[in-house]
C-alpha positions as CSV (number, residue, x, y, z in Angstrom):
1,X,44.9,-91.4,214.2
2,X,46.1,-92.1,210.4
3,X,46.5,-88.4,210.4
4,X,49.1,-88.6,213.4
5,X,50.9,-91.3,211.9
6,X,51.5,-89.8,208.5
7,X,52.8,-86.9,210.1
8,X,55.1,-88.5,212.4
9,X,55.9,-91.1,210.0
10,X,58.8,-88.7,208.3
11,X,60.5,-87.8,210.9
12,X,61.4,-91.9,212.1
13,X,61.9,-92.2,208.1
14,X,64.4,-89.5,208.4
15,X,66.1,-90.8,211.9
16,X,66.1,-94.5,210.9
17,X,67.7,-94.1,207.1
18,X,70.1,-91.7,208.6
19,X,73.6,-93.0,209.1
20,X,75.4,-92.5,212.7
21,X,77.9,-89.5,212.8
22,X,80.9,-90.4,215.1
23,X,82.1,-87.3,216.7
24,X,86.3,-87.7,215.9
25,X,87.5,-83.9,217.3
26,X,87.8,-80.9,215.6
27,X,89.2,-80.4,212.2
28,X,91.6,-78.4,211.9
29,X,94.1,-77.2,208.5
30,X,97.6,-76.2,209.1
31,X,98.7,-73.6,207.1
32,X,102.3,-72.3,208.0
33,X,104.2,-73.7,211.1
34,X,104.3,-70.6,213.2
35,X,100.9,-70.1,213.3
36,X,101.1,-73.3,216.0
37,X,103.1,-71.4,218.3
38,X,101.1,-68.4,220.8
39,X,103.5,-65.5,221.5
40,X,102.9,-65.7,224.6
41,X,102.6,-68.2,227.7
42,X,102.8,-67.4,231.3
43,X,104.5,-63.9,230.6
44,X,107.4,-65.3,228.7
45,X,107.7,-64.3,225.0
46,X,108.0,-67.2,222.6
47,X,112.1,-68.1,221.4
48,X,111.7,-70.2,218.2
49,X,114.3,-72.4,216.6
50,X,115.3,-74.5,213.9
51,X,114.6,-77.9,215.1
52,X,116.5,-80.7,212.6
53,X,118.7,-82.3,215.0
54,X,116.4,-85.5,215.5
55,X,114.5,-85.6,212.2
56,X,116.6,-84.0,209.1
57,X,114.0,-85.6,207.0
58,X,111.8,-83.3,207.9
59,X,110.0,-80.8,205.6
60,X,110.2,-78.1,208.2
61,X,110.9,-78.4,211.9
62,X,110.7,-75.5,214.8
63,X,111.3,-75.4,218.0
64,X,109.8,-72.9,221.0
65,X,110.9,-72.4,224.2
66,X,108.4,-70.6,226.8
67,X,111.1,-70.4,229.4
68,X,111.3,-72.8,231.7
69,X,107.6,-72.8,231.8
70,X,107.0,-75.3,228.3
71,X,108.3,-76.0,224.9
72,X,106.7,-76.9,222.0
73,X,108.6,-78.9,219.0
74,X,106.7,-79.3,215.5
75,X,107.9,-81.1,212.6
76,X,106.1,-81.8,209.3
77,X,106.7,-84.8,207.3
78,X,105.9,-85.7,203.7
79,X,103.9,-89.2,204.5
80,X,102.1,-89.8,207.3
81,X,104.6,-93.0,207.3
82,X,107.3,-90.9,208.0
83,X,105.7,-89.1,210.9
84,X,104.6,-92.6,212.6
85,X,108.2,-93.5,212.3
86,X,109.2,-90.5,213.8
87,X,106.6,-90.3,217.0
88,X,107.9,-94.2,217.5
89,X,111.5,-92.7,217.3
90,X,110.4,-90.3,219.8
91,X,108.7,-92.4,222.4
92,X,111.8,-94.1,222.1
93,X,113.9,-91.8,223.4
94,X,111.3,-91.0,226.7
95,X,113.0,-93.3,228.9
96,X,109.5,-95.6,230.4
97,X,111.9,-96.6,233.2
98,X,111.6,-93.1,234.9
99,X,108.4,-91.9,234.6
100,X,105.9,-92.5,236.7
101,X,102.8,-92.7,234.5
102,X,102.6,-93.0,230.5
103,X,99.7,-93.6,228.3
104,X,99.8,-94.7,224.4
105,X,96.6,-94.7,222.3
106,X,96.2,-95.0,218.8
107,X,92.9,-93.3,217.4
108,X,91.5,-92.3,213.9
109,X,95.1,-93.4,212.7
110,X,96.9,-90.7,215.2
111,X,99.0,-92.0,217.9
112,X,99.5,-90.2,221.2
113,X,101.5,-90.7,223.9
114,X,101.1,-88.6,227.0
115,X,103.8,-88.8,230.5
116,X,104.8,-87.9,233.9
117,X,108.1,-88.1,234.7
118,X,109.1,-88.9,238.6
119,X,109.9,-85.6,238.8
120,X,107.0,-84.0,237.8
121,X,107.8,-82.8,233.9
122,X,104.8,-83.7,232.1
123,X,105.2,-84.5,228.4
124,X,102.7,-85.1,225.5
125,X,103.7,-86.5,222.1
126,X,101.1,-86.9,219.2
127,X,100.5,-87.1,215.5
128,X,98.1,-85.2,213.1
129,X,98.5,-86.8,209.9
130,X,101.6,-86.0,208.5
131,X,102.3,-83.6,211.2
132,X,104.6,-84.6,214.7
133,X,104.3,-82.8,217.9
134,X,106.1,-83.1,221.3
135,X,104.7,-80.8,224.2
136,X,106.7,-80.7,227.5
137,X,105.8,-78.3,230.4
138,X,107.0,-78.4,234.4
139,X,104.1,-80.2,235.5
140,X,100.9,-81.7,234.0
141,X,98.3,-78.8,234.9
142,X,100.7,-76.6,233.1
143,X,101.0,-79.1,230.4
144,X,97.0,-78.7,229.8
145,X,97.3,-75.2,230.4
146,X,99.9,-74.7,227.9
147,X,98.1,-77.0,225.2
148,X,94.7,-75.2,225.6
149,X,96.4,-71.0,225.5
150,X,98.1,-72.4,222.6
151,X,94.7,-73.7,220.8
152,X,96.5,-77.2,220.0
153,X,94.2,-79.1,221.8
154,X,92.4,-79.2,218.7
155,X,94.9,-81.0,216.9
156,X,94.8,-83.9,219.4
């Protein structure tokens, strides 16, 4: 019986002294701002742009179109600051009187903010540190669609 003990005895040591790991998403380093946008989506090719026209403060700013299909607008910021401004600029400009479902959250000091417009255009806006995204497709399914083909779900 001591013999049983002192062997288990470790292992609830180890579980007990060990501190709980919160599972926060994937981590993920952004190295160049086209590497965030997929050539492809639905068989259109990718149209990128220069995108300063809301934020000229922004380190670098691009635009994609994926037809009328989605669109994709990145900009990078020096402070995280500046990109918090910048996504509550944003959600600004989503008019909340004509959509017909929004959600805000604010997680691991990254906001999100994801809509459906009465029409169906689904949009979803979010921060990764000092980084600022806005996603818009035709519909939500394609929204998800378009977020997952393009591999930035991890940055959510």
């Amino acid at each position: 019986m001591k013999l049983k003990f002192l062997c288990i005895a470790p292992f609830f040591f180890m579980f007990a002294c060990s501190k709980p790991k919160l599972y926060t998403g994937f981590e993920y380093k952004i190295n160049s701002i086209d590497e965030l946008f997929t050539p492809k989506f639905h068989g259109y090719r990718v149209e990128i742009y220069d995108n300063n026209r809301l934020f000229p403060n922004a380190k670098q700013s691009k635009r994609a179109n994926y037809g009328a299909e989605a669109s994709l607008e990145v900009w990078k910021f020096e402070e995280n600051s500046e990109a918090e401004e910048a996504f509550k600029k944003l959600i600004t400009e989503v008019n909340t009187t004509n959509l017909a479902d929004y959600k805000r959250t604010n997680t691991s000091g990254n906001a999100t903010f994801s809509y459906t417009a009465k029409d169906g255009i689904s949009g979803y806006i979010w921060t990764n540190q000092y980084w600022l995204f806005k996603a818009v497709a035709k519909n939500k399914e394609t929204l998800n669609d378009f977020l997952l083909k393009a591999e930035l779900a991890k940055l959510q």
